[in-house]
C-alpha positions as CSV (number, residue, x, y, z in Angstrom):
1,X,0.0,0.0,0.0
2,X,1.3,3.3,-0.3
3,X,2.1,5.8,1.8
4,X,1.9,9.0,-0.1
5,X,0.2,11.4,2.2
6,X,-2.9,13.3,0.6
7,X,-4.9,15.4,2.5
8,X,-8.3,19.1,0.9
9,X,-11.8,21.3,-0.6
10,X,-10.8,22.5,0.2
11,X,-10.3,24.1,2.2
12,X,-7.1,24.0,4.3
13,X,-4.9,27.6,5.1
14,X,-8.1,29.7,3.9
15,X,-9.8,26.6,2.6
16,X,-10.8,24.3,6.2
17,X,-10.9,20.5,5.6
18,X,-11.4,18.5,7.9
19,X,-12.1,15.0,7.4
20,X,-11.2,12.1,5.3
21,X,-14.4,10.6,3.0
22,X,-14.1,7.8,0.7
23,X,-13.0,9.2,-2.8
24,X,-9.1,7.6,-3.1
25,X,-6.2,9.8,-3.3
26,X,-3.2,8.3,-4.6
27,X,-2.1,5.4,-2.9
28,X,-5.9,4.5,-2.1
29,X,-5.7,6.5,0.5
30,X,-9.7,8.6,1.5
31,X,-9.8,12.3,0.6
32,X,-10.9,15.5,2.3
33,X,-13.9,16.6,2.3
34,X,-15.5,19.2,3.9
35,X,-17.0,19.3,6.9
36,X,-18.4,21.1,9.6
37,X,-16.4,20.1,13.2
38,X,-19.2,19.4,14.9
39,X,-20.3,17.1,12.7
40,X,-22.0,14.1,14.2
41,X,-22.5,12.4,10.8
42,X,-22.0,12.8,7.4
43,X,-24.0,14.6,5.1
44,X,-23.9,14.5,1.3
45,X,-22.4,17.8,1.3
46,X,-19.3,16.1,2.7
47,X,-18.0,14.8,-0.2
48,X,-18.1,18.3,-2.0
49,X,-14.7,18.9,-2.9
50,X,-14.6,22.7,-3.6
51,X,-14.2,23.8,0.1
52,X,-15.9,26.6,1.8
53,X,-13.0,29.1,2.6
54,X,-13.7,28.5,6.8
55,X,-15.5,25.7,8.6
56,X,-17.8,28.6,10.3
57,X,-20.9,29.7,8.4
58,X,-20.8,33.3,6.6
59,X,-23.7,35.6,6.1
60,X,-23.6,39.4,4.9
61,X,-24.6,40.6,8.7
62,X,-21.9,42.2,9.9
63,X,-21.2,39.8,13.8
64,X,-18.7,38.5,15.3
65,X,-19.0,34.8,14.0
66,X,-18.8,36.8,10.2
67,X,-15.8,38.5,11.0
68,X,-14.1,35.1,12.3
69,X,-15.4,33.9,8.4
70,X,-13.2,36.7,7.2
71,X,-10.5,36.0,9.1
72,X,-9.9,32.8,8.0
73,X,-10.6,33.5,4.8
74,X,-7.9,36.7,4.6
75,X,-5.5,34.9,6.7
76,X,-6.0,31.0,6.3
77,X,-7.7,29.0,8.9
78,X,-4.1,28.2,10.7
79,X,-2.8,31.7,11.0
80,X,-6.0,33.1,12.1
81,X,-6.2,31.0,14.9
82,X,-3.2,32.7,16.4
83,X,-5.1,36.4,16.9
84,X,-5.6,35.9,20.4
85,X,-2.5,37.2,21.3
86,X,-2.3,40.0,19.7
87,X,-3.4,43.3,20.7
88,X,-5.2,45.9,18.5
89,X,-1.5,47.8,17.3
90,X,0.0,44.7,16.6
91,X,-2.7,43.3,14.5
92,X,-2.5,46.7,12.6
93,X,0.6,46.4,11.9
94,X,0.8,43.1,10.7
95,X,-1.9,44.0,8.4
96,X,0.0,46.9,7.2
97,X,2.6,44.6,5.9
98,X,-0.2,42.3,4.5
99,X,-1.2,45.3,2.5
100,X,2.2,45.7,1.2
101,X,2.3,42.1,0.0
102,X,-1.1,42.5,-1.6
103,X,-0.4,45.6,-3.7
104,X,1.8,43.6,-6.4
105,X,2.1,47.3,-8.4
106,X,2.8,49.0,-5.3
107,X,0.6,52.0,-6.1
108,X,-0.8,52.5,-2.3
109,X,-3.8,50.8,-3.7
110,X,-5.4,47.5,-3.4
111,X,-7.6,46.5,-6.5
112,X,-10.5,43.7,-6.7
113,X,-8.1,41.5,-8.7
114,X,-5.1,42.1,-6.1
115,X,-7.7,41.5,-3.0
116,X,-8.7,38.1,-5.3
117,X,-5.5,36.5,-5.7
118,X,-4.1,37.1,-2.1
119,X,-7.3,35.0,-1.0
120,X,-7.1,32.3,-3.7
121,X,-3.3,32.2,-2.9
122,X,-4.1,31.2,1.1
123,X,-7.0,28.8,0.0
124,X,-4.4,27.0,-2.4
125,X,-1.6,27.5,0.3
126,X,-2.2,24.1,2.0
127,X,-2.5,22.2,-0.9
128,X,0.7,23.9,-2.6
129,X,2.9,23.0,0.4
130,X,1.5,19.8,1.0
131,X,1.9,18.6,-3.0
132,X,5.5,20.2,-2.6
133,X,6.3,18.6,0.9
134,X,5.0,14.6,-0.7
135,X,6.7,15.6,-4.1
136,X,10.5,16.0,-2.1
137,X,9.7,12.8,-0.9
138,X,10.7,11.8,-3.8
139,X,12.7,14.2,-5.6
140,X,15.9,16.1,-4.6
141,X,14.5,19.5,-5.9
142,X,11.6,21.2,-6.8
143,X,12.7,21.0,-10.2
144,X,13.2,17.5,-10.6
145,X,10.6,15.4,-12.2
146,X,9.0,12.0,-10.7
147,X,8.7,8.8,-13.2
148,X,5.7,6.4,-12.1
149,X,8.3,3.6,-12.1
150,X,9.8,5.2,-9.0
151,X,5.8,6.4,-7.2
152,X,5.4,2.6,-7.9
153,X,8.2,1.1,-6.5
154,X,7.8,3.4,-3.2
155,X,4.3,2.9,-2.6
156,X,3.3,-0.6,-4.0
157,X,6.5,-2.8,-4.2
158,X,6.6,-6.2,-6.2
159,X,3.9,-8.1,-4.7
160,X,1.0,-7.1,-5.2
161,X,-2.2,-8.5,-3.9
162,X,-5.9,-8.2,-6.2
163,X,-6.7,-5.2,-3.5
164,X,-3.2,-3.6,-4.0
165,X,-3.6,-4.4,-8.1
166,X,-6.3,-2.1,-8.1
167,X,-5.1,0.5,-5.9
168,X,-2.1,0.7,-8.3
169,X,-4.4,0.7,-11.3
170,X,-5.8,3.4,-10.4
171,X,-3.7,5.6,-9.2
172,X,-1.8,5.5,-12.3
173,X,-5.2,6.1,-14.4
174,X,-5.1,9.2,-12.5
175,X,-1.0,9.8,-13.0
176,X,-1.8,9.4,-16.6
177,X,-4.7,12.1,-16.6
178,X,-2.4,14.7,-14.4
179,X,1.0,14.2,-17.2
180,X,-0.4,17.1,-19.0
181,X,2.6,16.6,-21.5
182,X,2.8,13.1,-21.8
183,X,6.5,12.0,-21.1
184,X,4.8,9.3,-18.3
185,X,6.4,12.4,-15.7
186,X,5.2,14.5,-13.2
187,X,6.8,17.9,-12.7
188,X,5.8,19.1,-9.5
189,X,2.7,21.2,-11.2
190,X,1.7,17.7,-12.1
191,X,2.3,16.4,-9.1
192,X,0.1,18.3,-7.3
193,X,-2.7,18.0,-9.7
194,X,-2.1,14.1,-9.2
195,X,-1.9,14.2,-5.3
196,X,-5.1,17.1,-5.2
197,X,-6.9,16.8,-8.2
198,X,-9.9,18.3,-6.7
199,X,-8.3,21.5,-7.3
200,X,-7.3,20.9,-11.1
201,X,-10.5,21.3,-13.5
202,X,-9.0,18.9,-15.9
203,X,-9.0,16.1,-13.4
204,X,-12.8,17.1,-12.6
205,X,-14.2,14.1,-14.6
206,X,-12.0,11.9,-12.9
207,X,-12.9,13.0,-9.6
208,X,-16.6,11.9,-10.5
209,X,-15.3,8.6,-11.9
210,X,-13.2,7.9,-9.0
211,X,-16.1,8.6,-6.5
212,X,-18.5,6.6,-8.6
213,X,-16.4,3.7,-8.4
214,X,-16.4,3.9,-4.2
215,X,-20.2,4.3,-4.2
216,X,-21.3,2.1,-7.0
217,X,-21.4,-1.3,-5.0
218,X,-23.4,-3.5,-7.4
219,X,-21.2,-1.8,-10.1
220,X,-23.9,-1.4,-12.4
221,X,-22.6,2.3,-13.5
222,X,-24.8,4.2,-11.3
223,X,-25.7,5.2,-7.5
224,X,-28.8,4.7,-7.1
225,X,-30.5,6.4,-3.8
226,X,-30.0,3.1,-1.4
227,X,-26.6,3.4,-2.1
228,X,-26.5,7.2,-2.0
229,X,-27.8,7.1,1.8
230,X,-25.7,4.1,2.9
231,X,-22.4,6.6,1.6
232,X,-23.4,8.4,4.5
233,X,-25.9,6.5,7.1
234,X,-25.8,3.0,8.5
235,X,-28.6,2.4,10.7
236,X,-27.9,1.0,14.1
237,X,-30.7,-2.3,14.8
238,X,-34.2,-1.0,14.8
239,X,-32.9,2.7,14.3
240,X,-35.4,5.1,13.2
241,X,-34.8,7.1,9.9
242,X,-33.6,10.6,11.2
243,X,-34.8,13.4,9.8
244,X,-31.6,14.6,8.2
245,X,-31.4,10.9,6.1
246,X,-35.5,12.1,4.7
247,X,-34.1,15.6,3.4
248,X,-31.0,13.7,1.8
249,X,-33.6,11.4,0.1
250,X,-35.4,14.7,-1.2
251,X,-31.8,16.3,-2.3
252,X,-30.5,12.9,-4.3
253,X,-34.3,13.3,-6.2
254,X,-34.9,17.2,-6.8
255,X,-31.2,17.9,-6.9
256,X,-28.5,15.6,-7.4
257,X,-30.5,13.0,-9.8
258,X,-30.9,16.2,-12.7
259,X,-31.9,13.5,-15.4
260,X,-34.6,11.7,-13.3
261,X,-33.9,8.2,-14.0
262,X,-33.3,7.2,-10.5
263,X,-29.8,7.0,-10.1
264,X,-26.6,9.6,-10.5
265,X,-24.4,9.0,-13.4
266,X,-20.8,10.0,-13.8
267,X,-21.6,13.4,-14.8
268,X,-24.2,14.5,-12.4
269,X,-21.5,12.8,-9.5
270,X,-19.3,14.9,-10.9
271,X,-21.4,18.4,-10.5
272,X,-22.2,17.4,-7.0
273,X,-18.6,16.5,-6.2
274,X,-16.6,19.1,-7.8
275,X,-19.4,22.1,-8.2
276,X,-18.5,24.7,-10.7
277,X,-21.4,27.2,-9.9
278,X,-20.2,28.6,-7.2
279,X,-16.5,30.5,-6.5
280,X,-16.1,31.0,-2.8
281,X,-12.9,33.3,-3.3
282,X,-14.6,35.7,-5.6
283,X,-18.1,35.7,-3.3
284,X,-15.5,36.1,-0.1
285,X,-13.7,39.1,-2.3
286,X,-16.9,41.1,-3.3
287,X,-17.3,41.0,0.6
288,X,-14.6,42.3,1.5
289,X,-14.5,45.2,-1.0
290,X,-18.4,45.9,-0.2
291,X,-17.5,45.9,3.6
292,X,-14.0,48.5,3.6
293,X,-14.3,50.7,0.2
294,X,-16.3,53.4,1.8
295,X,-15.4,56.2,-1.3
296,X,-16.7,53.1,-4.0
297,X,-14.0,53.7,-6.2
298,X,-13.8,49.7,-7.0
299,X,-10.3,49.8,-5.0
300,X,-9.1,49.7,-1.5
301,X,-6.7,52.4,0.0
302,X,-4.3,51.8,3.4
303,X,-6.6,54.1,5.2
304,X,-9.7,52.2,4.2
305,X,-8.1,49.0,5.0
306,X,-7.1,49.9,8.2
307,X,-10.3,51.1,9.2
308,X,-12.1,48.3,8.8
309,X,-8.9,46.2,10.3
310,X,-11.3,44.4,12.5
311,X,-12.9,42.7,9.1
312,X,-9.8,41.5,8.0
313,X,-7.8,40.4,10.6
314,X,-9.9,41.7,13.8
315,X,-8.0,42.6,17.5
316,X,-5.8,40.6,17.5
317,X,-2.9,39.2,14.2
318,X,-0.6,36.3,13.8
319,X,2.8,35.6,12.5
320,X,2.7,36.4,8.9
321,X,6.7,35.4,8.4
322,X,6.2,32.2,6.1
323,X,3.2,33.4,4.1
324,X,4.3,36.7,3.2
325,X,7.7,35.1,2.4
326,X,6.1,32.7,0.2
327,X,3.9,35.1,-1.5
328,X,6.8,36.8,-3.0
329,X,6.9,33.5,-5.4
330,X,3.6,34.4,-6.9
């Protein structure tokens, strides 16, 4: 078996995963899903891949729970965790060199598209770092590139059980799909799309394959709703059907079943799985810029910023040191 560590949606720095659900990473090993901490089961909306950008729910009212929401999202999940102690000057100032980071043309201003790529870059910051980490694993450099021969030999050996067979199968179906050049490689790009491909919209198709294999246990090419519902409930001896399993019943129908034939298809997995309706950095960004750009001129000065500090990074701030000094990469 392998022991290529894979862990998300999303989320995750800015994007918060917390558990592992059955859709195999490399090495057959469960990916992340997302899912609220206090979860006491799952839900279907576990399995969603594209990550809220915090575990904590986010609204337009301006309270405290929102503010935490924006936190996270400004600052990742792991960095805003640390604002505690901080005081009010020190979390200014911290912020100011934020800003500084943020304003790529250094023109004193922050723009929609600057605000937009500082948040996607801390929801991608996990998964960069953990792709890079597994990849020198492997390689000596960042640079160097990672043949299948050698992922195969690491992780899988020379004997190989049925069980192991198919574990290796797939994960190089999925090496195959991330070698976006086709020399049987993976730069470290490549890599990462292999290791997270939940993030890579090439890959999407594969991520609904992938999970349709897990759930599809009669393997007649479709999840119907029995096996929907057992993905996420297994009733206890003469357990009643909680309400929660009843609304999941009504969501795999009116929802997740879009052709109506009774089961859910590779493609309507997929839409479920890896939604593209939906972009939680630009939502979280038009949020931002609604809630600190009192003139409306479309951009964000220092002043403005710093006046509405408390949205971004609240009373308190956090060691910035590796994240600023990675950001200078982008």
């Amino acid at each position: 078996m392998s022991n290529c560590h894979s862990s998300v949606l999303p989320l995750m720095t800015l994007a918060v995963i917390a558990v592992t659900l059955a859709v195999s990473l490399p090495s057959a090993q469960a990916s992340p899903a997302v899912v609220k901490a206090d979860s006491s089961h799952k839900y279907s909306g576990d399995r969603v891949y594209q990550h809220d950008l915090s575990d904590l729910d986010h609204d337009e009212d301006e309270d405290e729970d929102d503010h935490k929401y924006d936190h996270e999202a400004f600052l990742g999940k792991e960095d805003s965790s640390k604002f505690d102690k901080m005081s009010p000057e020190e979390s200014k100032a911290n912020l100011g060199k934020i800003v500084d980071k943020i304003d790529k043309d250094n023109d004193g201003m922050v723009t929609e598209k600057e605000l937009s790529d500082w948040i996607d870059y801390i929801s991608k910051r996990y998964v960069t770092e953990d792709s890079r980490k597994q990849f020198l694993d492997y390689a000596s450099s960042p640079a160097d590139k990672l043949s299948w021969d050698t992922y195969k030999a690491r992780n899988f050996g020379k004997d190989t059980d049925e069980a192991t067979s198919k574990s290796m199968s797939r994960d190089q179906r999925r090496w195959q799909r991330a070698d976006r050049d086709g020399d049987g490689m993976l730069n470290l790009a490549e890599f990462t799309d292999f290791t997270h491909p939940e993030e890579a919209p090439h890959m999407r198709e594969l991520v609904g394959l992938e999970t349709l294999e897990d759930m599809d246990k009669d393997k007649d090419g479709g999840v119907d709703i029995n096996e929907y519902i057992a993905d996420m409930w297994t009733p206890s001896a003469g357990e009643q059907e909680p309400d929660w399993v009843k609304t999941e019943r009504e969501t795999f129908s009116n929802v997740r079943d879009k052709n109506k034939d009774g089961r859910l298809d590779q493609a309507e997995i997929a839409s479920w799985i890896v939604p593209e309706d939906y972009n939680h950095v630009e939502a979280e960004t038009r949020h931002l810029m609604s809630q600190a750009d009192t003139d409306k001129d479309g951009r964000l000065s220092r002043q403005e910023i710093m006046d509405k500090y408390d949205v971004f990074v609240g009373s308190q701030a956090t060691d910035f040191g590796e994240a600023l000094g990675r950001h200078e990469e982008l």
